[in-house]
N, C-alpha and C positions, 0 to 999 in steps of 0.2 A: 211289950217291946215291938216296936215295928221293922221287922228285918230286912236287910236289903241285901240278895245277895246274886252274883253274876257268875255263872260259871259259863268257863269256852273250851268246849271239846270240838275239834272235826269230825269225830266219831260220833255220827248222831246215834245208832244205841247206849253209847255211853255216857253220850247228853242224857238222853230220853231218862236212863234209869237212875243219875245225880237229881235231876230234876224230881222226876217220881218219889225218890226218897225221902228229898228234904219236902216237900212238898205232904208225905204221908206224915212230918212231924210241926205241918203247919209251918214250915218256914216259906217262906215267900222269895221264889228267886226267879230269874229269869237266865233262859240261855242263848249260846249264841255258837255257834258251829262253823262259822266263816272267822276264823282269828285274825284275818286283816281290817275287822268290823267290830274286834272286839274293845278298840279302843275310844271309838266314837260312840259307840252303844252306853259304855262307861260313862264318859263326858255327857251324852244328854240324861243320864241318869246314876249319876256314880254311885255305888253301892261301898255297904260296910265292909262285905267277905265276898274277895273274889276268888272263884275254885281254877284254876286251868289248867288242862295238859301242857306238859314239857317241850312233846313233839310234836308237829302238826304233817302227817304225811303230802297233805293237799301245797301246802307254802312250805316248803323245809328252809327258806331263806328267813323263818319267824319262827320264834321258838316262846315258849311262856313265860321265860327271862325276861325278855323282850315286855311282854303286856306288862310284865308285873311292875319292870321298871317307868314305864310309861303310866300304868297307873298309880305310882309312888308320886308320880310328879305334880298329878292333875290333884290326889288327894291323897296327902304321905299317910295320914289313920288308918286308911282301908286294911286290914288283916288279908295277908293273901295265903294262900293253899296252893300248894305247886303239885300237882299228881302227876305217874309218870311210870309207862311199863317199861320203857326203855332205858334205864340208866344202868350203869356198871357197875353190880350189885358185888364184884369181887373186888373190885379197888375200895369200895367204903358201905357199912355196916349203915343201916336204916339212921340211928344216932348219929354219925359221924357225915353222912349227907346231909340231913338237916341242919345240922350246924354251920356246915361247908357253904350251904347256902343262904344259912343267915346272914352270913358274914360276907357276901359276895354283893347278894342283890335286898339284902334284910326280907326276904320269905319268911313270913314269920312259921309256916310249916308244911312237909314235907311227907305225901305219902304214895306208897306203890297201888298203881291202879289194882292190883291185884287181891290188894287189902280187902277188906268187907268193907258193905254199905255204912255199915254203923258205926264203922270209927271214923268213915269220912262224917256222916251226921255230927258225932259227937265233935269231932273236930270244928264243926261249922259251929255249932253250939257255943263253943268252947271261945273262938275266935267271935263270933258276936256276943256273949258277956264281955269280953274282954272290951270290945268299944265302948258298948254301955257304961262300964267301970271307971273309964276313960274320960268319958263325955264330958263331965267337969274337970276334969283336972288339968285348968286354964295351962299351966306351966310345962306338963307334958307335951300336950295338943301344939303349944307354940315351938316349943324345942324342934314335933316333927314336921313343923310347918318351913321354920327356920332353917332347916337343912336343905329345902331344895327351893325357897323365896324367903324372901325380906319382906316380914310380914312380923307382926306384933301381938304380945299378948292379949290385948286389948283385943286389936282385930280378930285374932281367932277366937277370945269369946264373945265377941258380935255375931262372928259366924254360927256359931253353936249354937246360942239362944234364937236363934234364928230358922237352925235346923230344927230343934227341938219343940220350937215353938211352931212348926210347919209340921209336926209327927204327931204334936198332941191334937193340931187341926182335926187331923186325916185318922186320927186313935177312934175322936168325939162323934167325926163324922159315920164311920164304921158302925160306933154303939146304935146309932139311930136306927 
C-alpha cells in the first residue's frame, strides 16, 4: 500500500511526534504546522488520511473544521482524523463527539490529543484500509464524489485507475 497521509498541527512538537510515530510504522506522511498552508499543501498533493488539530492558537480565525471541510471538497475519500485537547469533554462523552461530528462536518473520526500514540497509528491504519477497501467500489467513490460536484461513475473510475495506475508506477519503481 502506498500511503498518503497529511497531518497539520501548529504545535510543532506535536507535529514532530504524529509524524515520528507513523513514520516508526512505515507510514509515509508529511506535515504541516502553518494551517492557513494546509490546504494548498493538500491540493498540490492530496492525501488518503488527513490528521489535524481542532484549534490553531497561531490563526484562531481557522479551526480543523475548516481544513477538513475544504479538504472534503477538493477530494470527498480522503478519511480525516480531527484531534483536539481543547473540546468540552463535560457536555459530550469521547462516542458522542465523534458522532456529533460526523454528522456535522462527515469527520470520519475523533480523538483527544491526550490519547496515546498508538491509537492515533491504529486510527491512521485503520482509516487507510478503509480507502484501500474503497478504492474499487466505482458506486461509493461516485456517490462521494456526487455530493460536493457533478461528476460520474464513469469519471470517478477513470480517476482511480488512474490513481492506481500512478501508485503501482511509484510501488515498481521503489522495488528497484
Amino acid at each position: 500500500m502506498n500511503e498518503q497521509v497529511l497531518v497539520v498541527d501548529d504545535d510543532e512538537r506535536v507535529l514532530e511526534s504524529i509524524l515520528r510515530a507513523l513514520q516508526l510504522e512505515d507510514i509515509s506522511a508529511v506535515g504541516v504546522s502553518d494551517p492557513t498552508k494546509a490546504v494548498e499543501s493538500f491540493q498540490n498533493s492530496p492525501a488518503d488520511v488527513v490528521v489535524v488539530d481542532f484549534v490553531f492558537d497561531k490563526t484562531p480565525q481557522l479551526t480543523g473544521l475548516d481544513i477538513i471541510s475544504a479538504v472534503q471538497r477538493i477530494k470527498p475519500v480522503t478519511r480525516t482524523i480531527l484531534i483536539s485537547g481543547r473540546i468540552d469533554h463535560d457536555r459530550l462523552d469521547e462516542e458522542g463527539l465523534e458522532k456529533e461530528l460526523q454528522a456535522k462536518v462527515s469527520c470520519d473520526y475523533y480523538l483527544p490529543k491526550s490519547g496515546v500514540r498508538e491509537q492515533l497509528v491504529e486510527t491512521v491504519k485503520t482509516a487507510l484500509g478503509n480507502v484501500q477497501n474503497r478504492a474499487t467500489d466505482w458506486k461509493s467513490l461516485a456517490e462521494d464524489y456526487k455530493q460536493v460536484s457533478e461528476v460520474t461513475p464513469e469519471s470517478v473510475r477513470s480517476l482511480n485507475e488512474s490513481i492506481k495506475g500512478t501508485l503501482l508506477e511509484s510501488d515498481q519503481a521503489g522495488e528497484e
